[in-house]
Biopython code that builds the backbone (N, CA, C, O; Angstrom):
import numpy as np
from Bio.PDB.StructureBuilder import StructureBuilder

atoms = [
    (1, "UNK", "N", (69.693, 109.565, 178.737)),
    (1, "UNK", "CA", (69.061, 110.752, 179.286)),
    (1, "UNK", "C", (70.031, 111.389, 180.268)),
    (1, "UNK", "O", (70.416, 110.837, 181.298)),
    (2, "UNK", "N", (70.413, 112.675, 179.833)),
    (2, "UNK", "CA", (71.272, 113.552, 181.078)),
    (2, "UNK", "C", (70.558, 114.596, 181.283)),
    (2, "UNK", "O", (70.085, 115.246, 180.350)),
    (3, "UNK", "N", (70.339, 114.974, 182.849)),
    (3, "UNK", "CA", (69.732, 116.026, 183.180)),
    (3, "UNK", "C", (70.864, 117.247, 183.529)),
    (3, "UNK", "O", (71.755, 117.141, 184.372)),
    (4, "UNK", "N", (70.758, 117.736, 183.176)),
    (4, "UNK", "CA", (71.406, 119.600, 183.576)),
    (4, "UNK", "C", (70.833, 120.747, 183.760)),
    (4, "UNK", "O", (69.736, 121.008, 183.268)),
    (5, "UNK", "N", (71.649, 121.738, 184.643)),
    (5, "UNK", "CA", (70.721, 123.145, 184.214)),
    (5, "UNK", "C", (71.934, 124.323, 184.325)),
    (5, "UNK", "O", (73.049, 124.314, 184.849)),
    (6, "UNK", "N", (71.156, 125.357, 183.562)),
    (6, "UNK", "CA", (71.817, 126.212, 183.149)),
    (6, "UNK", "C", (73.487, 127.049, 183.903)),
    (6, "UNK", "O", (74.427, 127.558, 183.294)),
    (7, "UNK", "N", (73.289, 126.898, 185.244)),
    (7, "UNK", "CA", (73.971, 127.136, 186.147)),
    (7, "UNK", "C", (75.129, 126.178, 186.337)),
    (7, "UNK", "O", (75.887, 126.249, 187.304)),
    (8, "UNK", "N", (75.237, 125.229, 185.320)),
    (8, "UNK", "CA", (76.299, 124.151, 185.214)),
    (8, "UNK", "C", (77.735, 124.630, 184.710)),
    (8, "UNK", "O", (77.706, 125.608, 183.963)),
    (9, "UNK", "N", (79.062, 124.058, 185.024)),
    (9, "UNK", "CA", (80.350, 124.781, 184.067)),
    (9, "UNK", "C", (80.220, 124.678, 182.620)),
    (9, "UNK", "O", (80.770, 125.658, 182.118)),
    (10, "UNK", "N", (79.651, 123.793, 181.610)),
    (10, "UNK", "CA", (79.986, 123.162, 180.631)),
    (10, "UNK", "C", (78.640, 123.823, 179.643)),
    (10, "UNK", "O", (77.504, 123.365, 179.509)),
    (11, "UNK", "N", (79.146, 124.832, 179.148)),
    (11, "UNK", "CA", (77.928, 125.519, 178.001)),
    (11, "UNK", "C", (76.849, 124.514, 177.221)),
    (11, "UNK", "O", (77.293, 123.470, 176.741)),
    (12, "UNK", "N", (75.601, 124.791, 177.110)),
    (12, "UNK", "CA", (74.905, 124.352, 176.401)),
    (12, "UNK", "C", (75.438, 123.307, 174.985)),
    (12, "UNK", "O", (75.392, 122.131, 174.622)),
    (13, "UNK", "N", (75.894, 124.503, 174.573)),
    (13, "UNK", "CA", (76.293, 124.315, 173.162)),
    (13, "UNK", "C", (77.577, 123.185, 172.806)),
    (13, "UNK", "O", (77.697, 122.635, 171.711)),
    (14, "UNK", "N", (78.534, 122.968, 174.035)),
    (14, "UNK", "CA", (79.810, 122.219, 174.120)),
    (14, "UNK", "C", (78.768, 120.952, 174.323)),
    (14, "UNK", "O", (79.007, 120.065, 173.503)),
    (15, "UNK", "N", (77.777, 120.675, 175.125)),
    (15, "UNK", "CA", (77.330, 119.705, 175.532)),
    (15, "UNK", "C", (76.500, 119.014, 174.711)),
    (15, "UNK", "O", (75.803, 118.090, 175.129)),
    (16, "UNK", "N", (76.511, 119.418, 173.447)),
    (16, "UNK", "CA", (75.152, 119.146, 172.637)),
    (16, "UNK", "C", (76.025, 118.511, 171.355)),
    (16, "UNK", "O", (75.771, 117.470, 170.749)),
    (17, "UNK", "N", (77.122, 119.440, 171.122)),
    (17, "UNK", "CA", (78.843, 119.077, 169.970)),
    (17, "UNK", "C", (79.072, 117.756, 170.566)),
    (17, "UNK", "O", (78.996, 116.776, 169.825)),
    (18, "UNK", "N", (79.389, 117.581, 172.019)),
    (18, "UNK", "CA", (80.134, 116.521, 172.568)),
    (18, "UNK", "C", (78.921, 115.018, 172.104)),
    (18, "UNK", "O", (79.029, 114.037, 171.368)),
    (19, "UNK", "N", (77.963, 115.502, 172.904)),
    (19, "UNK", "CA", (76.756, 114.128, 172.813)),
    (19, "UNK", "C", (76.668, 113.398, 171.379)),
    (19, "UNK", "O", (76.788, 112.223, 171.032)),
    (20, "UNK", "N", (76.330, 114.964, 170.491)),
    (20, "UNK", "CA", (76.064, 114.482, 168.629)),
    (20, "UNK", "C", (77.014, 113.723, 168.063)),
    (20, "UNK", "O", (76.789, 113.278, 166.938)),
    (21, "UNK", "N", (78.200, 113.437, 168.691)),
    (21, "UNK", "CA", (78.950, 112.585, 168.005)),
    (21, "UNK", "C", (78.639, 111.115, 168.391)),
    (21, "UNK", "O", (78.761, 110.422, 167.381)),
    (22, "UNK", "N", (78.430, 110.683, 169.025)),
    (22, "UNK", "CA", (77.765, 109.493, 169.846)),
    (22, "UNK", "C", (76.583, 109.125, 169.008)),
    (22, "UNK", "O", (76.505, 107.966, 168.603)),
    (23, "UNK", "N", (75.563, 110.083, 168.678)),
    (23, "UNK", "CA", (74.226, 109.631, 168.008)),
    (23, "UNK", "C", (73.242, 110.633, 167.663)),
    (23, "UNK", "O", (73.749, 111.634, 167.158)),
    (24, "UNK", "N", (72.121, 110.656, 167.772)),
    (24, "UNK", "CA", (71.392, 111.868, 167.879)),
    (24, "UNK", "C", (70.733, 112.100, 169.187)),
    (24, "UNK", "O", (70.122, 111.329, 169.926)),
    (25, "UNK", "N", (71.124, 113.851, 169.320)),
    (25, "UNK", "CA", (70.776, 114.690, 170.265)),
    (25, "UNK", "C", (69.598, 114.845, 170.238)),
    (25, "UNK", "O", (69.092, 114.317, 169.248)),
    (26, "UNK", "N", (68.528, 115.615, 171.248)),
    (26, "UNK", "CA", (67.890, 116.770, 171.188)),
    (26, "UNK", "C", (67.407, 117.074, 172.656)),
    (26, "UNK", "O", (67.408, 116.265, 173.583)),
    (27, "UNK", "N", (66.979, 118.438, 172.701)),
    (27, "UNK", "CA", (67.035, 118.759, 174.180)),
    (27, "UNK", "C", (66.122, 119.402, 174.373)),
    (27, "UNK", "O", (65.743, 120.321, 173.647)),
    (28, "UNK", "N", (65.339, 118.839, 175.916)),
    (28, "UNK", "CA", (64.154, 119.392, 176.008)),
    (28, "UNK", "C", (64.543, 120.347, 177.230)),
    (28, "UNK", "O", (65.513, 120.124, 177.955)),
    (29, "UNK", "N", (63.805, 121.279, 177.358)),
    (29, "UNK", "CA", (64.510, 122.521, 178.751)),
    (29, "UNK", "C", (62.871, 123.064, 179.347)),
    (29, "UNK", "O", (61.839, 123.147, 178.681)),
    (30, "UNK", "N", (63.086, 123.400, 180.902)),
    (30, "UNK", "CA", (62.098, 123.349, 181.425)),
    (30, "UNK", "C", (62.607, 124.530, 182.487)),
    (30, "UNK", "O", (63.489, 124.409, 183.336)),
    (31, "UNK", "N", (61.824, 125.669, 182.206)),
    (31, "UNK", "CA", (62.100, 126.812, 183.620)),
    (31, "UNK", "C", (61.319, 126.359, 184.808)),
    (31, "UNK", "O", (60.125, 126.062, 184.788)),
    (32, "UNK", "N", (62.167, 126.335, 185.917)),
    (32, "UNK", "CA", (61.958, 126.576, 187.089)),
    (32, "UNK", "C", (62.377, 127.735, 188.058)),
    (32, "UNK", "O", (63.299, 128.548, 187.978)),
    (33, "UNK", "N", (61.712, 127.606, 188.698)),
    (33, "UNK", "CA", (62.352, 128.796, 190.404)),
    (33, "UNK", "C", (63.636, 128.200, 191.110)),
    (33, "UNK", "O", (63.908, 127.059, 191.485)),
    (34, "UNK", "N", (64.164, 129.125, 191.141)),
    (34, "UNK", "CA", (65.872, 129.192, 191.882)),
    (34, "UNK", "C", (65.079, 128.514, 193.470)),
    (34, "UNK", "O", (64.023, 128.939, 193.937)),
    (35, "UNK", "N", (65.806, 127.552, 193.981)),
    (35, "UNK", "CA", (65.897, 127.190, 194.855)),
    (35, "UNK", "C", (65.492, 128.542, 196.341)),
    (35, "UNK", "O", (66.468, 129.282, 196.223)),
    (36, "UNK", "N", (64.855, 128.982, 197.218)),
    (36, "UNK", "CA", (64.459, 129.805, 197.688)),
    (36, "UNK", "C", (65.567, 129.851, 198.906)),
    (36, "UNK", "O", (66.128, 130.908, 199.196)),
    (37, "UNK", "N", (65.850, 128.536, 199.637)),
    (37, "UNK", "CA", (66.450, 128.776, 200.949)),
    (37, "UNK", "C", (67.920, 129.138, 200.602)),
    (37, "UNK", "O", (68.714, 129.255, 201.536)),
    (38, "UNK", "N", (68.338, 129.324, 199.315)),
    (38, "UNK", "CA", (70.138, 129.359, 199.030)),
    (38, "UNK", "C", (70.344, 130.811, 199.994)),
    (38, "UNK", "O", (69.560, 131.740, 200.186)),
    (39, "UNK", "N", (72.020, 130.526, 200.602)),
    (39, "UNK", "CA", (72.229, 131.609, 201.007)),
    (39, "UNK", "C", (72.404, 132.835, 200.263)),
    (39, "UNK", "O", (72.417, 133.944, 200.798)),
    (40, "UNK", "N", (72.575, 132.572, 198.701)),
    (40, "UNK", "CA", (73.336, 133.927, 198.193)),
    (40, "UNK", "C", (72.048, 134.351, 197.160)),
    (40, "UNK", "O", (72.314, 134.670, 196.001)),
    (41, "UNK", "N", (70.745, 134.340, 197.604)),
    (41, "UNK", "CA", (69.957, 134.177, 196.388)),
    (41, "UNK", "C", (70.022, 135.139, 195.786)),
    (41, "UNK", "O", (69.764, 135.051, 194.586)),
    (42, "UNK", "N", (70.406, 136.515, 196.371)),
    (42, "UNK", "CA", (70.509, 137.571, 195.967)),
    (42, "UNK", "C", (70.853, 138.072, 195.069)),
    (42, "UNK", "O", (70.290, 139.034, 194.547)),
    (43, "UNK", "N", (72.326, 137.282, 194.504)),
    (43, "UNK", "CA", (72.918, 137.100, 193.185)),
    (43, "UNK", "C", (72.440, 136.151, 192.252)),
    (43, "UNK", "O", (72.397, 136.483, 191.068)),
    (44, "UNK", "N", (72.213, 135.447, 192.468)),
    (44, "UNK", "CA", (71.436, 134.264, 191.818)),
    (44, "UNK", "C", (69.751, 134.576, 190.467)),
    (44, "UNK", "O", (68.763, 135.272, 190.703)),
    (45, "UNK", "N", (69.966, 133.984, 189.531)),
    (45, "UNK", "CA", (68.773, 134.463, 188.998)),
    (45, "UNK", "C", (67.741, 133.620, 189.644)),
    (45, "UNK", "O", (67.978, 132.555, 190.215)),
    (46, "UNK", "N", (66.100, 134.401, 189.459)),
    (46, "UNK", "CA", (65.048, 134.205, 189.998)),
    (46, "UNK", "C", (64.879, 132.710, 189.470)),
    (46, "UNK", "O", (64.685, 131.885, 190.362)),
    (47, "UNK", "N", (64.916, 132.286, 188.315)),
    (47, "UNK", "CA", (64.711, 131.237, 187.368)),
    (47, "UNK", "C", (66.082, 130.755, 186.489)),
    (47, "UNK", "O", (67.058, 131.364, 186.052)),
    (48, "UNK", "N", (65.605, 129.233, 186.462)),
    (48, "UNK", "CA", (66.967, 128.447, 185.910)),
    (48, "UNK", "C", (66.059, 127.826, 184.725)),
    (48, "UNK", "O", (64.855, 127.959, 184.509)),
    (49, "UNK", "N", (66.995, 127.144, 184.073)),
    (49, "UNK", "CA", (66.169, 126.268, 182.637)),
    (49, "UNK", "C", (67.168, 124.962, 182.987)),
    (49, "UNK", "O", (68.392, 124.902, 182.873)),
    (50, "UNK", "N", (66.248, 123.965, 183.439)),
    (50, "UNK", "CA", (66.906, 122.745, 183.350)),
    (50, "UNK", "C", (66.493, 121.799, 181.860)),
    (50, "UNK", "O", (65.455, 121.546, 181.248)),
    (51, "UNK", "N", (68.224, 121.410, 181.682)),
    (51, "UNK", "CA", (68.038, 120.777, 180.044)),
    (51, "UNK", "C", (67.751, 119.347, 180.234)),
    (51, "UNK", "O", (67.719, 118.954, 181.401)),
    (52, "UNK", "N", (67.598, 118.743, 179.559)),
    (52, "UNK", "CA", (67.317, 117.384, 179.781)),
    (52, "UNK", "C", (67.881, 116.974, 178.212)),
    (52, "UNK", "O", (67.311, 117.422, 177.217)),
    (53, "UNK", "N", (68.810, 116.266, 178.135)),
    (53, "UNK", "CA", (69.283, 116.176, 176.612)),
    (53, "UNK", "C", (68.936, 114.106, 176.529)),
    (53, "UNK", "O", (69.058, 113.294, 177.446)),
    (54, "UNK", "N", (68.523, 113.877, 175.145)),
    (54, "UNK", "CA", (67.923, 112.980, 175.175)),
    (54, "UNK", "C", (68.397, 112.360, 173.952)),
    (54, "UNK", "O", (67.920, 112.716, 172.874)),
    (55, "UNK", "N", (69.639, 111.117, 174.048)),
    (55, "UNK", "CA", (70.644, 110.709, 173.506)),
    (55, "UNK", "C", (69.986, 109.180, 172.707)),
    (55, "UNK", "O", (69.453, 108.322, 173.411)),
    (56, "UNK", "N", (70.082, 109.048, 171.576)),
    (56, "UNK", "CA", (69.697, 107.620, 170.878)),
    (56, "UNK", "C", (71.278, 107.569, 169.694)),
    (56, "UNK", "O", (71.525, 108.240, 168.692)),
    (57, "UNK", "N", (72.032, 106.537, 170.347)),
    (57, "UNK", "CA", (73.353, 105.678, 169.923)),
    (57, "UNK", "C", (73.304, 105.400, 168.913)),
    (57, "UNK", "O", (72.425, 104.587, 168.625)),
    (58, "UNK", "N", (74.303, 105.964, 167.690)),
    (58, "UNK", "CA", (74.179, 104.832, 166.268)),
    (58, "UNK", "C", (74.372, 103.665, 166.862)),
    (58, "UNK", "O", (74.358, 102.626, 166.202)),
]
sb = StructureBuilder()
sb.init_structure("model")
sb.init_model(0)
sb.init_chain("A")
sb.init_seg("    ")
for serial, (resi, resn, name, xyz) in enumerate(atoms, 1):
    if name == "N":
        sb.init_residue(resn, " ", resi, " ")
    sb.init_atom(name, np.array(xyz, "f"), 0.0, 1.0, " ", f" {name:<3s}", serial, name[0])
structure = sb.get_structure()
C-alpha cells in the first residue's frame, strides 16, 4: 500500500507503469480539501485527490 496525492513530482501514470511490473496495480483516489492554514493557498487548488495504489507481488 502507497499513499500519494496529486501534488506529488512523479505523474500518476509513471507511478502505476513503475508498480505493474512488480505485480498487480490498482488505485483507489479520494478528494479532499487543500490544507487551509498553507501560506500560499492562494495558488494552490481548493481540492487534491489522494491516490492510494494497492500493490499484490507475483
Amino acid at each position: 500500500l502507497l499513499s500519494y496525492n496529486c501534488e506529488g513530482f512523479v505523474k500518476k501514470e509513471i507511478f502505476l507503469k513503475r508498480l505493474s511490473t512488480l505485480g498487480k496495480c490498482r488505485i483507489l483516489e479520494q478528494k479532499y480539501n487543500t490544507f487551509r492554514a498553507s501560506r500560499n493557498l492562494k495558488n494552490r487548488n481548493i481540492h487534491l485527490h489522494e491516490q492510494l495504489y494497492i500493490l499484490v507481488k507475483n
